[in-house]
C-alpha positions as a Markdown table, in Angstrom:
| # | Residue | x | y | z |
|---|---|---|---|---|
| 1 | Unk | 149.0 | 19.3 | 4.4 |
| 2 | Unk | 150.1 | 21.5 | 1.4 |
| 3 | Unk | 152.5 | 24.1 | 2.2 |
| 4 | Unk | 151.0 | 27.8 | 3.4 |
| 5 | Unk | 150.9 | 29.7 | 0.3 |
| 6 | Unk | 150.0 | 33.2 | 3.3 |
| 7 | Unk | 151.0 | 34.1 | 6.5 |
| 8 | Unk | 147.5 | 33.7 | 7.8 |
| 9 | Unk | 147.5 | 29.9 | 6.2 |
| 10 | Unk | 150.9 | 29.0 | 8.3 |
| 11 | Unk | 149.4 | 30.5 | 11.3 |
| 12 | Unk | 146.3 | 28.6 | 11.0 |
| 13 | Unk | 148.2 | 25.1 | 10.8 |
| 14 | Unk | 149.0 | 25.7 | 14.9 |
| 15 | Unk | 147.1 | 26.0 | 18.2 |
| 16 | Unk | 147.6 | 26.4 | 21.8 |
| 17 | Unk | 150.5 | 28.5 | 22.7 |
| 18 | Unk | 152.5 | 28.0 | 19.3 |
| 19 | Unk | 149.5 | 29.6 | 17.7 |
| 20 | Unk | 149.5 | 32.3 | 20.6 |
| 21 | Unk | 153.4 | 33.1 | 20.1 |
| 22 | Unk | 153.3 | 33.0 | 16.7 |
| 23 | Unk | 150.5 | 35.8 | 16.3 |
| 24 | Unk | 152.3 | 37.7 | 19.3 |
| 25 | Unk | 156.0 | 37.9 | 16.6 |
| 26 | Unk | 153.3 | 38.7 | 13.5 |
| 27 | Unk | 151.9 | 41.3 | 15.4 |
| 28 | Unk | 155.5 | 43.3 | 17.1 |
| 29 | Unk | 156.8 | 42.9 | 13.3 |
| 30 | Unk | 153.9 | 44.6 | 12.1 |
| 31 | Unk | 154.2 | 47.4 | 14.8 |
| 32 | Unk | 158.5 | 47.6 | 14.4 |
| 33 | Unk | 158.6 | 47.7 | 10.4 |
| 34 | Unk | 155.0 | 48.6 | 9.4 |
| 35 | Unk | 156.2 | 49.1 | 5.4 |
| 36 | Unk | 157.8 | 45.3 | 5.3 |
| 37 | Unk | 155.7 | 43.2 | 3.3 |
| 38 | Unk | 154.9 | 39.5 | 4.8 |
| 39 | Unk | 155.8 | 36.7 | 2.4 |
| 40 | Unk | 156.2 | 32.9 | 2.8 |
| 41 | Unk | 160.1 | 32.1 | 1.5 |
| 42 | Unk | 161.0 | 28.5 | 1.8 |
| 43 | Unk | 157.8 | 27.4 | 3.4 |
| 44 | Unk | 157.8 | 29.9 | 6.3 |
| 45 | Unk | 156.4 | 33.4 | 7.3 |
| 46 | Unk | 158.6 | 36.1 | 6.3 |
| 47 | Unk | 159.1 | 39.7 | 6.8 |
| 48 | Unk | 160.1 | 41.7 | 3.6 |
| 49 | Unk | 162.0 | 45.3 | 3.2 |
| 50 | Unk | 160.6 | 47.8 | 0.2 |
| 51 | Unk | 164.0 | 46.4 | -1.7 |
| 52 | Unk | 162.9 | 42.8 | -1.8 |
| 53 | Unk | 165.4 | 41.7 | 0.8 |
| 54 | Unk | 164.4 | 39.5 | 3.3 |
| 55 | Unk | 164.6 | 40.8 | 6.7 |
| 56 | Unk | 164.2 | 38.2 | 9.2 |
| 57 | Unk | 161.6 | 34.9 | 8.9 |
| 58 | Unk | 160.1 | 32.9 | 12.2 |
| 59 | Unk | 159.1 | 29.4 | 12.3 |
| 60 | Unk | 157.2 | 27.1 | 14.3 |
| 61 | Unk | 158.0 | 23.8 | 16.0 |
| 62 | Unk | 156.7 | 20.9 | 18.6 |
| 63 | Unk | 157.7 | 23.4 | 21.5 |
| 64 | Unk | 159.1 | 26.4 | 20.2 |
| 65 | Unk | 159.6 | 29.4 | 17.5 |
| 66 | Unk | 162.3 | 30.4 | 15.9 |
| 67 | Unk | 162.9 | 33.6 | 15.1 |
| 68 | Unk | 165.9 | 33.7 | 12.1 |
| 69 | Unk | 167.8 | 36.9 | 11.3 |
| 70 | Unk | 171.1 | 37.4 | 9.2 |
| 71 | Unk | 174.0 | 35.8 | 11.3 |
| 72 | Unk | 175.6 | 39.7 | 11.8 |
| 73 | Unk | 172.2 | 41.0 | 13.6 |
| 74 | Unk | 172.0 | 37.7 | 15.8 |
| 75 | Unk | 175.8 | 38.3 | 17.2 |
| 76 | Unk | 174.9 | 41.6 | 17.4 |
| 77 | Unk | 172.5 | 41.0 | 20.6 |
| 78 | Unk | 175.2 | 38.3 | 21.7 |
| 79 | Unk | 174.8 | 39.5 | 25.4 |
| 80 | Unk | 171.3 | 40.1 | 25.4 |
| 81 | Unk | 170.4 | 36.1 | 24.1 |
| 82 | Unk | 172.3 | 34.8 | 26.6 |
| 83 | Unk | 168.7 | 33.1 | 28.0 |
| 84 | Unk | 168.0 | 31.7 | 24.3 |
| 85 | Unk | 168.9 | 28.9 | 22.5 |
| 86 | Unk | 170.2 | 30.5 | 19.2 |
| 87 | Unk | 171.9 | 29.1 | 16.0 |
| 88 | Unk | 174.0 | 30.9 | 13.4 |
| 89 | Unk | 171.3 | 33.4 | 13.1 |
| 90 | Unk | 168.4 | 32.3 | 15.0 |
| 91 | Unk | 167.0 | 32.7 | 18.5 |
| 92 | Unk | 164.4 | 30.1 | 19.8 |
| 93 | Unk | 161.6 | 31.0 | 21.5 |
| 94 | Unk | 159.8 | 28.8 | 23.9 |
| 95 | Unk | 156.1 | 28.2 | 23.8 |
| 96 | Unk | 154.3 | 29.2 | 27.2 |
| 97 | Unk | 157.1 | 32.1 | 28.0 |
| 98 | Unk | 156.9 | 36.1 | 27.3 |
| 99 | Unk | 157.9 | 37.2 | 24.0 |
| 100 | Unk | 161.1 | 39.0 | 24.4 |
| 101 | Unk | 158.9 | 41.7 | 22.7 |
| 102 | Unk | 162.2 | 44.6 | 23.6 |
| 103 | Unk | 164.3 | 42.5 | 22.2 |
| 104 | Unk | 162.8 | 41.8 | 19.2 |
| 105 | Unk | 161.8 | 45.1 | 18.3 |
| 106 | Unk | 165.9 | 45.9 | 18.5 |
| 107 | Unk | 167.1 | 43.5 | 16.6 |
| 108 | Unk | 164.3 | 43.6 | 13.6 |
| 109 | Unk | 165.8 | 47.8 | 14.3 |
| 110 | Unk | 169.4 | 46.7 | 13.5 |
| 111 | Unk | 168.3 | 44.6 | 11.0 |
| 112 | Unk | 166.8 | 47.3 | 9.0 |
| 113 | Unk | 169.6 | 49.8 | 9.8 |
| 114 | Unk | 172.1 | 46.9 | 8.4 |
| 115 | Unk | 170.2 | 46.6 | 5.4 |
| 116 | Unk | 169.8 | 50.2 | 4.8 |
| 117 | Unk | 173.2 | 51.7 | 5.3 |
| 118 | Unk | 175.5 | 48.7 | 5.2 |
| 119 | Unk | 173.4 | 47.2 | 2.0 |
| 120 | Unk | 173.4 | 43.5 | 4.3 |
| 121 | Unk | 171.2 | 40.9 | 2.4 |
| 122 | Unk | 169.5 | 37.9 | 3.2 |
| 123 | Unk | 172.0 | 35.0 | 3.8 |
């Protein structure tokens, strides 16, 4: 399969709940930064501030998303992940479970708020 040249193309390439949990991250980004532009970077979806920097990126798997944000935002939300597998700045989510849509929405906030006033770019 050539690589996903849209968000809608990378979408399109799942089904089933991956599919369903992928649409369900598109559509809180679209509701917490409405003036981020989507991009694919690297292969995968991404979400992009007015400056060009990337805010945060999501990508699918066998049996889960990934949801990837600087490493400063994911150890920001330290206590509120502890349910999550997360990397250095990435949270997994699993397929078939609720979107932790709360928690998402805050950390794409601090996100946004670190880029703004602390001027924190993409890794």
């Amino acid at each position: 399969m050539a690589r996903p040249q849209t968000v809608d193309e990378y979408i399109d390439g799942f089904t089933g709940p991956g599919r369903e949990l992928l649409e369900q991250v598109r559509a809180l980004a679209h509701e917490a930064v409405p003036e981020a532009s989507e991009a694919i970077k690297w292969g995968y979806p991404a979400w992009v501030h007015l400056s060009g920097t990337i805010l945060f990126m999501v990508s699918g798997h066998a049996r889960h998303a990934s949801v990837a944000f600087t490493p400063s935002t994911r150890e920001g939300f330290d206590a509120q992940l502890a349910g999550f597998a997360t990397g250095k700045g990435t949270v997994k989510l699993p397929y078939g479970q609720p979107v932790p849509g709360d928690l998402l929405r805050r950390m794409i906030a601090f996100r946004v708020r670190e880029h703004e006033d602390d001027g924190v770019l993409w890794m």
